[in-house]
N, C-alpha and C positions, 0 to 999 in steps of 0.2 A: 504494500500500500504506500510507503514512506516514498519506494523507489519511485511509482507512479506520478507520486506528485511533485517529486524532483525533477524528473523527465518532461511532467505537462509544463511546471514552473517557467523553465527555462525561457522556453521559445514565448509563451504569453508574456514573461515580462521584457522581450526583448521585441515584440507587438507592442507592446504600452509603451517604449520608447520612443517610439516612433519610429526606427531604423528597419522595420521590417516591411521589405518589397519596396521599399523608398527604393530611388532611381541613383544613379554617381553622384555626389556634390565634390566637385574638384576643384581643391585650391592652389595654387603654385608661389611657393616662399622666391622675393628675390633670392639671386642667387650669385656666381662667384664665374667668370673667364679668367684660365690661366693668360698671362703676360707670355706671350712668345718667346723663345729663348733667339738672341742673337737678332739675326737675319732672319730666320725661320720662321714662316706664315701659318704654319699648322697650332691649333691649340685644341683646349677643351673647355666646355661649361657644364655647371653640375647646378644641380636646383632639387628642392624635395617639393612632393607633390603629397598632396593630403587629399585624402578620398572618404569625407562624413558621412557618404551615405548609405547604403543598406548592398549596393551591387556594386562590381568589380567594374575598372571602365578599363582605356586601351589607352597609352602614348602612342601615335602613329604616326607623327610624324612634328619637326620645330623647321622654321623658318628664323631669319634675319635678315633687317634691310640692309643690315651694314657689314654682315660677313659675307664669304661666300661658301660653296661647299656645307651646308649647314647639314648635319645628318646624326642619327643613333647609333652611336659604337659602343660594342661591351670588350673589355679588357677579357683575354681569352689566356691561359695557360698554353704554354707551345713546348715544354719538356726544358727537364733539367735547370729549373730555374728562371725560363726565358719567359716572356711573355708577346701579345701581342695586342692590337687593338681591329675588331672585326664589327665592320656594319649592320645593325640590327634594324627589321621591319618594322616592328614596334613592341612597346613592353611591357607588361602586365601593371595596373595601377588595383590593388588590392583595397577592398573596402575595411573601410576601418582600419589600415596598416600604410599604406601609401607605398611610396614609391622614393628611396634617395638616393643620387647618382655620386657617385664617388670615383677618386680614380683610378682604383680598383675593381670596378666595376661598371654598371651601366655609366655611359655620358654624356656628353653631346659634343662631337668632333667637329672640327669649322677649320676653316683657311680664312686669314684675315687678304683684307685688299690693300697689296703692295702702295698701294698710294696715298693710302689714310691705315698707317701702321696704329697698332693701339698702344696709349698709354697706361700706367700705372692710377687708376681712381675712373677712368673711362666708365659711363656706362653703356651698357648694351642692349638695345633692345632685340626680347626675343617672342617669338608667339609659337606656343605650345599647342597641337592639335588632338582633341581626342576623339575617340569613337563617338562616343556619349554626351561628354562636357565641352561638346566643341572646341573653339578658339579662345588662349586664354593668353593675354600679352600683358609678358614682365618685363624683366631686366635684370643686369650681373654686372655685378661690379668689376673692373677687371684688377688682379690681382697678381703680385710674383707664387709662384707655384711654392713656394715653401708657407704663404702667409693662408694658404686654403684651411678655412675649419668648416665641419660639416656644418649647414644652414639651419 
């Protein structure tokens, strides 16, 4: 009997929430572009995405008007130590858990445009696309890659 109504509890008080069959509410924290090293036009942005509502939604794809190459790469293991960074279609935004890109992991990979190099405090703007939570436009501060703390 006990068990029963531990089992009915659950899911009813999680009904009285409100969370239950709600649709994605997706918010996206500013967030952080590494500083290019050198010469080098290749970087990364990382941003955490927070998902309040009751279903799971999709990152599928970020844009920028000011970078180029703007795309999903996840930091992949390649043997013995090495690593790599490989293109991803888009990546699971989990309800009630979210989503946070690290550089070890999910990102967001861009090539800056050689002719408006980025500085140090730069912002950036970015618009995040989801399945669900459509069009969401932030921005990343840009930063020397040693000063990155998670968002």
């Amino acid at each position: 009997m006990t068990a029963c109504a531990v089992a009915l509890g659950g899911p009813a008080a999680w009904a009285r929430s409100g969370a239950a069959g709600s649709p994605p509410r997706v918010e996206v924290a500013p967030g952080t572009v590494h500083l290019p090293y050198g010469d080098r036009t290749e970087t990364a942005a990382f941003f955490r995405v927070a998902d309040s509502g009751g279903a799971d939604d999709r990152l599928t794809s970020v844009t920028s008007p000011v970078l180029d190459e703007v795309m999903l790469g996840r930091h992949v293991a390649a043997g013995d130590g090495a690593a790599t960074m490989r293109t991803v279609d888009s990546a699971a935004v989990p309800a009630r858990v979210g989503l946070t890109m690290t550089p070890h992991g999910l990102d967001i990979m861009a090539r800056t445009r050689t002719r408006t190099p980025l500085k140090e405090g730069d912002r950036i703007p970015f618009v995040l696309i989801f399945r669900h939570g459509g069009r969401i436009t932030t921005e990343a501060v840009v930063t020397r890659p040693t000063a990155i703390r998670p968002n």
